[in-house]
C-alpha positions in Angstrom: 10.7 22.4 -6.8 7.7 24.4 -6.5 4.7 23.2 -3.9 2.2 21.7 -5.4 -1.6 22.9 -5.5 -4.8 22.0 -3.8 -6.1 21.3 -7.9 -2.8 19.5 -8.3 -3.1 17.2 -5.7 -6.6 16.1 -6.7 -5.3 15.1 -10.0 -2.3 12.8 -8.6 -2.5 9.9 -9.1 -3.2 7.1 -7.0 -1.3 3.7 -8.5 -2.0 4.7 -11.7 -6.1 5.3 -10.7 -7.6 8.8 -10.6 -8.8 10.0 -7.0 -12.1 9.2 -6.7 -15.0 12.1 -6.5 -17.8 11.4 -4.8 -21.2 12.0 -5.6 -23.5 14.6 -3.3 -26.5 11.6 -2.6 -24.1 8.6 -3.1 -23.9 6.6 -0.3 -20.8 6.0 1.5 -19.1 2.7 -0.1 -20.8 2.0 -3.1 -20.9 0.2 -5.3 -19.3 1.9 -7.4 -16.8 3.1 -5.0 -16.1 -0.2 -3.9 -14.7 -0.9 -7.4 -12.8 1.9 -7.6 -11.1 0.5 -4.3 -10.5 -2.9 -5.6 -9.0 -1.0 -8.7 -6.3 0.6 -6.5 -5.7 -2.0 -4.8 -5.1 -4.7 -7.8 -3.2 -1.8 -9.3 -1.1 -1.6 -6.2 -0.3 -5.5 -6.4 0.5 -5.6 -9.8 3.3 -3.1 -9.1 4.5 -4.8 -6.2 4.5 -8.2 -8.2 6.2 -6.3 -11.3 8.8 -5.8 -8.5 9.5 -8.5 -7.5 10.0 -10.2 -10.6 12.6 -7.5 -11.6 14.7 -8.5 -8.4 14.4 -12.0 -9.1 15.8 -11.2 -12.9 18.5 -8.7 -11.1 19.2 -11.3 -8.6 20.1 -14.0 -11.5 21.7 -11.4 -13.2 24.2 -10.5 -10.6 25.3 -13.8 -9.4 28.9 -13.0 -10.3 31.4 -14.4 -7.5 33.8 -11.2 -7.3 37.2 -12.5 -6.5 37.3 -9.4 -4.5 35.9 -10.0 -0.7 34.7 -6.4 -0.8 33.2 -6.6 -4.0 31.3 -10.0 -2.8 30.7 -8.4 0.5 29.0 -5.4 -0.8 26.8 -7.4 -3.4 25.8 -9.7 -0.4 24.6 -6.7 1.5 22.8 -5.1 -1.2 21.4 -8.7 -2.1 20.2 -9.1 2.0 18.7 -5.4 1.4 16.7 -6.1 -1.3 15.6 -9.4 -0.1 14.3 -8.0 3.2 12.3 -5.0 0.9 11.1 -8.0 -0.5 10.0 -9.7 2.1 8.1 -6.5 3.1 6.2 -6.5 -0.3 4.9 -9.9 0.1 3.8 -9.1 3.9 1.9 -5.9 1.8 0.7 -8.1 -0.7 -1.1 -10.7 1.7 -2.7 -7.5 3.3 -4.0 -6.2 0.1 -5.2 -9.6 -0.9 -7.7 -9.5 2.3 -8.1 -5.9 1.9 -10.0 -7.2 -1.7 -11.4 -9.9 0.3 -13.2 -7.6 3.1 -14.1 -5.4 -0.6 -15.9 -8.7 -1.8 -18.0 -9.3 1.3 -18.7 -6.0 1.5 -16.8 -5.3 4.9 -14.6 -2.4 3.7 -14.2 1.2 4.4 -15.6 1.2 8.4 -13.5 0.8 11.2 -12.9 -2.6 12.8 -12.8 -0.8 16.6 -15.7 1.5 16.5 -17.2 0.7 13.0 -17.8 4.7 12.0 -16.6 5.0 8.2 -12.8 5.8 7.5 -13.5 8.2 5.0 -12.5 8.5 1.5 -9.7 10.2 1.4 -7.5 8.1 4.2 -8.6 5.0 2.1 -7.1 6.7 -0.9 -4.0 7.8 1.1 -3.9 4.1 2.8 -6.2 1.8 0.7 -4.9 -0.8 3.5 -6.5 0.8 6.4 -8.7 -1.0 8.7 -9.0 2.0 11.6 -10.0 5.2 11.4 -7.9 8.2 12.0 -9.0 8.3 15.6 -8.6 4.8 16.5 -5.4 4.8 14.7 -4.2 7.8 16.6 -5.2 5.9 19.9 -3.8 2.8 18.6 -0.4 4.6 18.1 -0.5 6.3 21.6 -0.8 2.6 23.4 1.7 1.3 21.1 4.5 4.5 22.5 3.6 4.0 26.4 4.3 0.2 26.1 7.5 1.0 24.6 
């Protein structure tokens, strides 16, 4: 696999939305930005909920009782598995649903420690975030020596 380029990477995708390029005068969070945002992020939803209604389908697909115990032990395990990825995906999808909230009262892309902007490019990497990289970093450091 060959790396990839600086002009490949700025054409990735980002769920399925185009990275967004910014405009010399434009103000940070625009509107126009802002929608791109809320884009990604109902984008980013709509995959997770796709998800989850292929597991339920799998789930009542695979409801076989194996008259194997290993057979029925392995299915429960990958059945625990996928409930617990899951259970992650619905904790994600409460976040992204006040991520669009904080989008909607127009309390998105600053920090909520310091308040400088978080910058593009993290939001695109983490549309989620609510620190920037510095208070993240900081964050993170706390978070080890209480360990």
């Amino acid at each position: 696999m060959m790396p990839s380029t600086a002009k490949q990477r700025a054409t990735e995708l980002v769920h399925g939305i185009k990275p967004y390029k910014q405009k010399k005068s434009e103000k940070f969070m625009s509107p126009r930005q802002l929608a791109h945002f809320k884009s990604i992020l109902q984008s980013w939803k709509q995959e997770l909920l796709d998800e989850v209604s292929r597991t339920v389908h799998h789930m009542q697909d695979e409801t076989i009782n194996h008259p194997d115990p290993n057979d029925r032990a392995t299915q429960e395990t990958d059945m625990a598995l996928e409930l617990r990825s899951r259970d992650r995906e619905r904790k994600l999808i409460r976040k992204i649903d006040e991520t669009i909230n904080r989008i909607d009262n127009s309390d998105y892309g600053y920090c909520d420690e310091c308040g400088v902007e978080i910058g593009i490019k993290r939001l695109e990497a983490r549309p989620t975030a609510g620190l920037c990289v510095d208070c993240k970093s900081l964050q993170e450091i706390r978070e080890k020596q209480l360990a």
